[in-house]
N, C-alpha and C positions, 0 to 999 in steps of 0.2 A: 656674482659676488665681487666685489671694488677689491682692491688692492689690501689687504691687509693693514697696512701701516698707511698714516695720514699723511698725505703729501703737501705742503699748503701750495696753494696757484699763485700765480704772479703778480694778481691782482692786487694790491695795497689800499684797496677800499675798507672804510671803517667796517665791520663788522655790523648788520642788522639791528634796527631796535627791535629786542624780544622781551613783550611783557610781562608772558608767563604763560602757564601751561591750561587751555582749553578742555581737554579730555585728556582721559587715556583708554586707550581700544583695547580691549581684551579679543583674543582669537581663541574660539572651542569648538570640538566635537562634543560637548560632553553638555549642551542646553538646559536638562533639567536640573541638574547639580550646579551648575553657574548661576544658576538664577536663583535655587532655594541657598545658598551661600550668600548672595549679593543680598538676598531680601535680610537674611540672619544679622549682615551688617550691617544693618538697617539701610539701606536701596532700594528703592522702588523706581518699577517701569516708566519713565515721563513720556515719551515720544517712540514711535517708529519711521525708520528711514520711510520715506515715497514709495522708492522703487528697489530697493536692497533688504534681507532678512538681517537689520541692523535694528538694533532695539536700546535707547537712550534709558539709562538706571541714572538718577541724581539722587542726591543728601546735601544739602543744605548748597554750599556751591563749588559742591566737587562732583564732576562728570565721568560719567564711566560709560563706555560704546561697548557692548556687544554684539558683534560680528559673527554671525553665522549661513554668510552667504556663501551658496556653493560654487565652487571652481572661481574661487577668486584666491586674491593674494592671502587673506586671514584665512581662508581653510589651508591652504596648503602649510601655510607658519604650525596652526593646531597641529597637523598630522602627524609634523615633525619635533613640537615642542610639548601638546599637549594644553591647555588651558593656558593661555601665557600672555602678555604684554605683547603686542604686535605691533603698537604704534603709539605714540603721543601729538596731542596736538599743538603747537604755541603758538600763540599769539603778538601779531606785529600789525603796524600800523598801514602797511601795503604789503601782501603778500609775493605779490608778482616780482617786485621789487626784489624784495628780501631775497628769495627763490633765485630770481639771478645772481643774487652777490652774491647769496654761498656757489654757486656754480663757478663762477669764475675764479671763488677762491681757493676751490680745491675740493666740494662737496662732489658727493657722487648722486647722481640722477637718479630717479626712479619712475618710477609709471603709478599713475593713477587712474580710474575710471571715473566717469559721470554720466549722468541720466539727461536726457532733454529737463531743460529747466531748471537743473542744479548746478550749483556751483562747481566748479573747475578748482579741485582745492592741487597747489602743488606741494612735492613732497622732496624728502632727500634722503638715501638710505643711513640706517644707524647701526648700533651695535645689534651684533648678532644676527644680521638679515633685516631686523626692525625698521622703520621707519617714522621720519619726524616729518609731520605736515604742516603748513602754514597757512593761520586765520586770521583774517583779518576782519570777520562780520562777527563781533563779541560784544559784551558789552551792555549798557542801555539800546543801543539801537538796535536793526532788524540780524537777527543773529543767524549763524549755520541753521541751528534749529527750526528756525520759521519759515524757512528756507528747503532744507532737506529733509526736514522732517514733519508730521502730523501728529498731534495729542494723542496719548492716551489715556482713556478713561478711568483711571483707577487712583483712587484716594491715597494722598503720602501720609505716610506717618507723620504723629502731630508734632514730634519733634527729632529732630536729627540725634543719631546717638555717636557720629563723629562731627569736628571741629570743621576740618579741610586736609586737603593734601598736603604736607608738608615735605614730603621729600619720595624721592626712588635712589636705589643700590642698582649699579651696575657690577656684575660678579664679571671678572678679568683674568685675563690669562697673566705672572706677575708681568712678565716682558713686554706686556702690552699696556700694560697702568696710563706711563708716559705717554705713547701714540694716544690712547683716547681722550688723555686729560687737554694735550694740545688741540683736538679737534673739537672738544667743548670750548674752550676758553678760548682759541684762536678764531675759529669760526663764527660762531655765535657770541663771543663775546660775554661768556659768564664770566666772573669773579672765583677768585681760587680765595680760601679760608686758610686752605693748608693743600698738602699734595694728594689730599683722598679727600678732599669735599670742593665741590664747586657750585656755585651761589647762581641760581635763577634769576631769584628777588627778592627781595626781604622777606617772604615766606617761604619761599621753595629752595632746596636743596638737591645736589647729585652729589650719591655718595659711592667715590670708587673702593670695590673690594674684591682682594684678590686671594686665591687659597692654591698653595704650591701644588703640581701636578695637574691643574685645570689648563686646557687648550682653548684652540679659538673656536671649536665644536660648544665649550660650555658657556662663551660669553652671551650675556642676555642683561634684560631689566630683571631683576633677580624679587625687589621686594617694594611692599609700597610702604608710607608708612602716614599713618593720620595724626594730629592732634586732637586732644580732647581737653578745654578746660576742667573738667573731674575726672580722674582716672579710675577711683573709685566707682565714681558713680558710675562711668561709662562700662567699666567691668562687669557691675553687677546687671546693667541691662543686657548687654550681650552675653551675660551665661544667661540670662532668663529666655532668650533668644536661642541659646542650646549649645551655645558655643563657651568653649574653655581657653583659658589665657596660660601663659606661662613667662616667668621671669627671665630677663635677660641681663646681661652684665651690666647693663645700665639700669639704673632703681625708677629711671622714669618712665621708661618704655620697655610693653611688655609684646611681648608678640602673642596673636592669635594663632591655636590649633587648629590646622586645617587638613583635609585628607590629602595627601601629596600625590595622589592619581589623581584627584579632583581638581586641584590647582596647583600651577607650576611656580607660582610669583607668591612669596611668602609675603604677611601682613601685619605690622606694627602699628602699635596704638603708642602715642610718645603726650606728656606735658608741653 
């Protein structure tokens, strides 16, 4: 585990071009409950890794990695977290690149594996243990997926019942708010809105939140959250789905009911 608090390097290099967010990795022991949830969201299996029990769930063009390879880095986050956010991925225009400038400017290193014939993706550690990896094969052209992964056979639903990703909560210890805000926006190079939201892109948000008596034991990606152009309507397919909503202090976004042994990363449906 890196130093607690964000130290930045001496480095004065601009901060990385980052597109935007590629996947996000889910880490579980708990496979058949992650996958009948992910399908209720309406997700479906698209690809398996090559060489890893890594299993590719998309909706429309939001990606979702489940990671259930043993004695690796996502089992051991499960063990300790339970169904959880283990990783993101973003996307830049040279990874290798990128990967260095945040090194010298203060990221913390981490480890990755690869298989003969796969890509070498590098990573940097984030909040909570997490980790944020850098892609650069997205896009039109030949992607991670074509790459690290192989088809699978099974028919997607005919149409998406979420939007896209539109944002993740990181839940904070409150004295730590500051140190993570500077290590998104200094490092990477996001955009602050205010002192609790930080801009990816013009779709995607990080939204820091902090609740008095929480440690750096509770820090994590706490929540995901979708858009939907009908929220209506998108409510009514996912209770049909089995799943039930519930309001939030915000009239536009509701969060989904989930079993809280089944998944650790709570899920908002937003306009």
């Amino acid at each position: 585990m890196p130093d607690p608090y964000f130290e930045p390097g001496n480095n004065q290099d601009a901060a990385p071009a980052i597109e935007g967010i590629e996947f996000i990795e889910l880490a579980t022991n708990q496979p058949e409950a992650t996958d009948r949830i992910l399908r209720q969201l309406g997700f479906s299996p698209r690809a398996q890794h090559r060489s890893k029990n890594v299993t590719l769930y998309s909706q429309g063009s939001i990606n979702l990695v489940v990671n259930l390879t043993q004695d690796s880095f996502a089992a051991g986050f499960a063990d300790l977290h339970g169904t959880s956010v283990c990783a993101l991925a973003l996307t830049t225009p040279n990874a290798s690149s990128a990967y260095q400038n945040l090194l010298t400017r203060g990221a913390w290193e981490t480890q990755t594996s690869a298989g003969a014939m796969e890509l070498n993706i590098p990573a940097v550690e984030s909040i909570g243990g997490s980790q944020i990896y850098l892609i650069d094969r997205y896009g039109d052209g030949i992607s991670i997926y074509d790459i690290d992964f192989k088809p699978v056979d099974e028919p997607s639903p005919e149409s998406p019942i979420l939007g896209a990703l539109s944002g993740l909560t990181l839940t904070l210890a409150p004295e730590r708010k500051a140190p993570w805000r500077d290590y998104f926006s200094q490092l990477f190079g996001f955009g602050l809105t205010n002192t609790e939201q930080l801009i990816i892109n013009e779709h995607t948000t990080i939204n820091l939140e902090s609740a008095e008596g929480s440690s750096l034991e509770d820090e994590c990606i706490s929540a995901l959250i979708f858009t939907t152009p009908d929220l209506e309507l998108t409510t009514a397919r996912l209770q049909k789905q089995g799943l039930s909503l519930k309001p939030t202090a915000d009239a536009s976004k509701l969060e989904v009911v989930l079993p809280a042994d089944e998944l650790s990363v709570r899920v908002f449906i937003s306009r």
